[in-house]
N, C-alpha and C positions, 0 to 999 in steps of 0.2 A: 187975622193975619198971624203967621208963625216967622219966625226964623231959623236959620240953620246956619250951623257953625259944626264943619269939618275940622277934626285935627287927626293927628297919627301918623301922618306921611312920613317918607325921608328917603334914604339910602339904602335898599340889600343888594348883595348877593342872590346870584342866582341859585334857587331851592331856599331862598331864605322866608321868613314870615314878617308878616305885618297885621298889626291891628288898627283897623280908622276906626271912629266915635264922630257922630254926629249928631249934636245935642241941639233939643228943639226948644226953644222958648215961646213966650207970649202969656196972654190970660190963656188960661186954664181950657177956658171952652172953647178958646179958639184954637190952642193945638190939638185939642183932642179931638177937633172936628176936622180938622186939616194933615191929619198924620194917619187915614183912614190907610191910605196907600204909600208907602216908602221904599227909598231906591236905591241903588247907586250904580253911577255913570261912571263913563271913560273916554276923558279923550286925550288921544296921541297927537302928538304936531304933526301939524297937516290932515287932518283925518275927524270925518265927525264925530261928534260925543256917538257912544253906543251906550246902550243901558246891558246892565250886568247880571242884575237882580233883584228882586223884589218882593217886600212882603206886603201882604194885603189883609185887614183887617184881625190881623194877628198872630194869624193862623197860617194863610195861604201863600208859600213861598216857590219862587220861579225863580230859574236858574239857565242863562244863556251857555250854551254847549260849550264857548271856550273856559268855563271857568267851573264847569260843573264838576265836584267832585277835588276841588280844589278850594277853593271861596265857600266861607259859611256865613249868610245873613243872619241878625237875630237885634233880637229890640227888647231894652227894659223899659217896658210900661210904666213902671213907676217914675223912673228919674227921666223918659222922655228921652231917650237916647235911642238909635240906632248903630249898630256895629257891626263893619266889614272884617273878618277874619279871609287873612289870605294867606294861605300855606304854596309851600311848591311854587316861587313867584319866578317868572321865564321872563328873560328881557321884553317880552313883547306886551308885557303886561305893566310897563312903563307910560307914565302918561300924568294927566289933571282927573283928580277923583273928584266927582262932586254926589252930594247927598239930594236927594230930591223926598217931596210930599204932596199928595194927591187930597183929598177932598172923596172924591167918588172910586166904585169898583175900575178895576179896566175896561176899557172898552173892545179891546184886541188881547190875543195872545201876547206872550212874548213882554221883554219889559220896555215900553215907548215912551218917548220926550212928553207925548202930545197926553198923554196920563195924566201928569203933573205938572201943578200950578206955581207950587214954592220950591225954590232952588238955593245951596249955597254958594262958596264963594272959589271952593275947590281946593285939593291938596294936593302938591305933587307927590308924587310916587316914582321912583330910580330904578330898576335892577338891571344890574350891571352883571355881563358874562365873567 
């Protein structure tokens, strides 16, 4: 079993930046066997979570078209962390951020709910025009 603990959220401007951090806990072998696949979600009010992005076994990162080129995934290994860098942030990019982690490869293209087993607890995120 892992946990996950989102923080970073808040308040920008539009074109502003943000940094999330999502830090995994538990024994040792059980995040390391549960952090194979990581994520992060979005969801706006009214509207389902979408997945954003994802790294896969360390290496292998996947990038949803509205955030491509914008959003930088990346993970320290050592401290078990995960981190959403968001540059260029557009009102519509407002919402509940949550960090997710997988167990196994994907199953499908693209980054999916049904991926991932372990979820946090979300962070709001504001951009205001």
């Amino acid at each position: 079993q892992v946990q996950l603990m989102e923080s970073g959220g808040g308040s920008v401007q539009a074109g502003g930046s943000l940094r999330l951090s999502c830090a995994a806990s538990g024994d040792s072998a059980s995040t390391y066997a549960s952090t194979y696949l990581m994520g992060w979600f979005r969801q706006a009010a009214g509207k389902e979570r979408e997945g954003l992005a994802a790294i896969e076994e360390e290496r292998h990162i996947t990038y949803v078209d509205s955030v491509k080129g914008r959003f930088t995934i990346s993970k320290d290994i050592a401290k078990d962390i995960l981190y959403l860098q968001m540059n260029d942030l557009k009102p519509e990019d407002t919402g509940t951020y949550y960090c997710a982690s997988g167990k196994s490869p994907r199953l499908r293209v693209g980054v999916n709910a049904v991926d991932f087993q372990y979820w946090g607890q979300g962070v709001q995120v504001t951009v205001s025009s």
